[in-house]
C-alpha positions as CSV (number, residue, x, y, z in Angstrom):
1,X,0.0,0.0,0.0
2,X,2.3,2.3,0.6
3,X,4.7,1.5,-2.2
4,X,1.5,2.0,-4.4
5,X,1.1,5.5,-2.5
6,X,4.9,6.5,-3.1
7,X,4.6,5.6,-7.2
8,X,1.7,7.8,-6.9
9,X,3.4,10.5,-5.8
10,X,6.3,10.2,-8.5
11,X,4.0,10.1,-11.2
12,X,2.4,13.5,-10.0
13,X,5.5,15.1,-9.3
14,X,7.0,14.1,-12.7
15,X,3.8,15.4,-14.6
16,X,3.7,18.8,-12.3
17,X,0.1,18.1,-11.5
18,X,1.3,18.5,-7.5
19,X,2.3,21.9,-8.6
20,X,-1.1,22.3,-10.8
21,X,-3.1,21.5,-7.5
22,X,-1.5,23.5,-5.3
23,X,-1.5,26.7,-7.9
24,X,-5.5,26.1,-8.4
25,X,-6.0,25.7,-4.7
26,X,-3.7,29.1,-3.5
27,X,-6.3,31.0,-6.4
28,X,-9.3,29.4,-5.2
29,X,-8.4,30.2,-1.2
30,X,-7.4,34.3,-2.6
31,X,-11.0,34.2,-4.3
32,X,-13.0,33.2,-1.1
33,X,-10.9,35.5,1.1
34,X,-12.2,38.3,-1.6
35,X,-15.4,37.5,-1.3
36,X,-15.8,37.3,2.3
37,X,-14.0,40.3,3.0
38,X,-15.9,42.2,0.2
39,X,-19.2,40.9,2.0
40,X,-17.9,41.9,5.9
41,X,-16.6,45.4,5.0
42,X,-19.3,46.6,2.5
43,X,-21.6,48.2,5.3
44,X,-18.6,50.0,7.2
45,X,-18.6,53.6,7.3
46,X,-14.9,55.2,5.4
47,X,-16.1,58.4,7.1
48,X,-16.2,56.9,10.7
49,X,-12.9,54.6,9.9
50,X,-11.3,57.8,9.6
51,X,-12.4,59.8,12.4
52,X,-11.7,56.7,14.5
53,X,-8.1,57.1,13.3
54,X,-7.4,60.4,13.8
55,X,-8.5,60.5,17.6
56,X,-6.0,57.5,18.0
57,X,-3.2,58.8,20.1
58,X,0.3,58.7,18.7
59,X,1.5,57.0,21.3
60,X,-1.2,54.0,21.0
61,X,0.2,54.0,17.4
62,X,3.6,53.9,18.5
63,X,3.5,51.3,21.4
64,X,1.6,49.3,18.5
65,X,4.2,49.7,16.2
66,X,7.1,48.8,18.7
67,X,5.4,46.0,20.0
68,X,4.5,44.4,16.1
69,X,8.6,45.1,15.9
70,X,9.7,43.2,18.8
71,X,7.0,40.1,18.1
72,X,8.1,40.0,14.3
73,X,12.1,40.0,15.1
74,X,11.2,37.3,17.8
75,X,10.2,35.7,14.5
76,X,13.6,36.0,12.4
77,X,15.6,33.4,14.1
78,X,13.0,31.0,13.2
79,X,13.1,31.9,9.7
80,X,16.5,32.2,8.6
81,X,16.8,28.4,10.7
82,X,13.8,27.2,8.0
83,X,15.8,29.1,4.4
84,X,19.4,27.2,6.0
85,X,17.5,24.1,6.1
86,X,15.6,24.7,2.9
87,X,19.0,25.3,0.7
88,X,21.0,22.3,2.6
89,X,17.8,20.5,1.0
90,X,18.9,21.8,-2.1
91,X,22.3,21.5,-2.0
92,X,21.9,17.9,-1.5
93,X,20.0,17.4,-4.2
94,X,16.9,17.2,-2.6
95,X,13.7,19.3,-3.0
């Protein structure tokens, strides 16, 4: 069974339909996300977004800022650890 599963694999991999699926499915996901969000934000106000912006203090905005700074460079470590590991793949002759 799971020699069977493996062959399967090859064969799609070797005819890019892996790569077909995943392209149909990343457009397909983007359209429903356009959708829903066109349907959710359709009734808000631009005029009350606005006003609700400008009486936003500055320093709201900047303790925001500082804090999304700090949790995304918490973050990088991580990242460049996944890209080393993705070229080593490669490297390898992996992928």
């Amino acid at each position: 069974m799971l020699e069977a599963i493996r062959r399967t694999i090859v064969v799609l991999r070797q005819k890019q339909i892996l790569h077909k699926l995943g392209v149909v499915i990343s457009i397909t996901v983007i359209g429903i996300a356009c959708y829903v969000l066109y349907h959710m934000l359709r009734g808000i106000d631009t005029n009350e977004v606005i006003e609700a912006i400008k009486s936003t203090e500055s320093s709201d905005v900047a303790l925001a800022g500082l804090l999304f700074g700090i949790g995304r460079s918490a973050l990088i470590p991580k990242d460049r650890k996944v890209l080393e590991g993705s070229e080593s793949l490669k490297t390898n002759g992996e992928s």
